[in-house]
FIKOLFI-581339 format. One record per residue: x, y, z of N, C-alpha, C in turn. Coordinates in steps of 0.2 Angstrom, whole numbers, padded with zeros to 4 digits, always signed. Example, Ala and Ser with C-alpha at 12.3 -4.5 7.8 and 13.67 -1.06 7.14 Angstrom:
REM residues 2
+0066-0028+0039+0062-0022+0039+0066-0016+0039
+0064-0011+0035+0068-0005+0036+0064+0000+0039
***
This chain:
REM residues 80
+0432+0615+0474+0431+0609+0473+0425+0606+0477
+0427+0608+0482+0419+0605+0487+0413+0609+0487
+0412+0615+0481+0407+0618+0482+0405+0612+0474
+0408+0612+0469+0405+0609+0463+0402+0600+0469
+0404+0596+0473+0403+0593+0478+0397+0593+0479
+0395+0598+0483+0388+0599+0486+0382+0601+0484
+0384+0601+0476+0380+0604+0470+0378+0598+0469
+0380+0592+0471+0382+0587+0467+0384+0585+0458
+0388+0589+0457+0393+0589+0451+0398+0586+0452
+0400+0584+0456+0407+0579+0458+0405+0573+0453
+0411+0570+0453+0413+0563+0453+0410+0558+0457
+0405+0554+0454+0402+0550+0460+0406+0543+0460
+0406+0542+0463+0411+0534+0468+0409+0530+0469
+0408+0524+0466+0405+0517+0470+0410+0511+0471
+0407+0512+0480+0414+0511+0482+0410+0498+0483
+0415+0495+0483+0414+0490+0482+0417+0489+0487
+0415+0483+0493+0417+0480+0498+0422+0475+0495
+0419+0472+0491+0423+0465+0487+0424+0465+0481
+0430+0468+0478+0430+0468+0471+0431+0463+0467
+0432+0456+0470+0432+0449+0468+0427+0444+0467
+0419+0451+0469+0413+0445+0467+0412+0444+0458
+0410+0437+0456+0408+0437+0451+0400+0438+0449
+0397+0442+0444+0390+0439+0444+0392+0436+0437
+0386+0430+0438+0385+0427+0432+0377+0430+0427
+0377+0429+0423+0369+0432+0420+0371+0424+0415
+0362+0421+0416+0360+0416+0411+0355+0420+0406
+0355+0420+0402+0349+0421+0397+0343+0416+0396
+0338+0419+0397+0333+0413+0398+0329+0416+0389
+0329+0410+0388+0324+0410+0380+0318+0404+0383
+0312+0408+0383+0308+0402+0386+0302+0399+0381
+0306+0403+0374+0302+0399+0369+0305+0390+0370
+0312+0392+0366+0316+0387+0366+0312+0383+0370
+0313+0383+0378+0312+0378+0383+0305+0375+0383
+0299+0379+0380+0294+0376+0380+0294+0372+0373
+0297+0375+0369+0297+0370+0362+0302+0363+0366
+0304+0362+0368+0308+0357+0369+0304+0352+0375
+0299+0355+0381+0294+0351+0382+0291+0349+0381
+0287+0353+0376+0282+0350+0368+0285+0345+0363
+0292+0345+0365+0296+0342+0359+0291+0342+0352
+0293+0347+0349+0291+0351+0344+0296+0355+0340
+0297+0357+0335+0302+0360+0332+0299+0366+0328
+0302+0369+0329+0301+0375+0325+0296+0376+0317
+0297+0373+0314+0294+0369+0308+0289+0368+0310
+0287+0363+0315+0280+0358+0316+0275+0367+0319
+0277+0370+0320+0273+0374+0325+0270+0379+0318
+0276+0382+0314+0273+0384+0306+0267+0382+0303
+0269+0373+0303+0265+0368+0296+0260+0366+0300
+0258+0365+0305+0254+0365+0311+0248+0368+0316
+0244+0369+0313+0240+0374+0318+0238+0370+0327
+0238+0364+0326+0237+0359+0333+0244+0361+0338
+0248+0359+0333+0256+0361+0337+0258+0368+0339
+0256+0374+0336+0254+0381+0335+0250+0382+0343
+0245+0380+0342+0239+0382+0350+0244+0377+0356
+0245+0373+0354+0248+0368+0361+0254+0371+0362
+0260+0375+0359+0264+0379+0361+0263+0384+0364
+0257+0388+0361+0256+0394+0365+0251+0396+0368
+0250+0390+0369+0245+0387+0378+0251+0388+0384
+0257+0382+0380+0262+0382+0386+0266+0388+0386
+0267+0392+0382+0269+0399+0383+0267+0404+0387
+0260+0403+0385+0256+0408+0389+0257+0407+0398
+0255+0402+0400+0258+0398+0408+0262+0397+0409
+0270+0398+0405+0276+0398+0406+0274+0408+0410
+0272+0413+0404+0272+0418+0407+0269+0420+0413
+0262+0418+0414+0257+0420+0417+0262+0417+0423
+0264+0412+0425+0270+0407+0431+0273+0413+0432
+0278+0416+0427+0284+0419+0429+0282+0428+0433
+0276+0430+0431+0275+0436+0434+0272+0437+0437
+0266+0430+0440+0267+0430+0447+0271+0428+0454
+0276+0424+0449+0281+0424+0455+0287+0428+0456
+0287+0433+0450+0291+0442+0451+0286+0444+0455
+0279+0443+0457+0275+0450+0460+0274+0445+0466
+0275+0442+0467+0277+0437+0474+0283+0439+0477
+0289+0438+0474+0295+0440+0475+0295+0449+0478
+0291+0452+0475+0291+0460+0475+0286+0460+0480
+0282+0457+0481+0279+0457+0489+0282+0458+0494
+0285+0451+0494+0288+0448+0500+0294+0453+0501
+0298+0456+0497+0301+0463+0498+0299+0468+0499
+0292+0469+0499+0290+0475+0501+0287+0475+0510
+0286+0470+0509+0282+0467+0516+0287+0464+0520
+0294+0462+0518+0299+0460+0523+0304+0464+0526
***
């Protein structure tokens, strides 16, 4: 048994300090979010070409926001 071990073919183990932590996971939908700061509806964005480019202006800077501050984030861990 200790040779299939050192093959490593065993049974791998993860071992938890605390098996009473919870994670939560939020789902982030960031159309939604931007449609609801445009207050704009789904419909108007269709029938609309004004409401169309003004959503996906704020979309665009919603993401362009969000993967500088994951490559901010992944800096500061590689540099910390």
């Amino acid at each position: 048994m200790s040779a299939l071990n050192s093959l490593g073919l065993g049974i791998r183990r993860i071992l938890r300090r605390n098996g009473d932590n919870v994670e939560q996971v939020l789902t982030q939908r960031p159309l939604h979010r931007v449609l609801a700061f445009t207050g704009n509806s789904i419909d108007d964005v269709v029938n609309s070409p004004l409401a169309k480019n003004q959503v996906l202006g704020y979309y665009r800077l919603y993401r362009q926001i969000e993967r500088r501050s994951e490559i901010r984030e992944l800096e500061g861990q590689w540099n910390g």
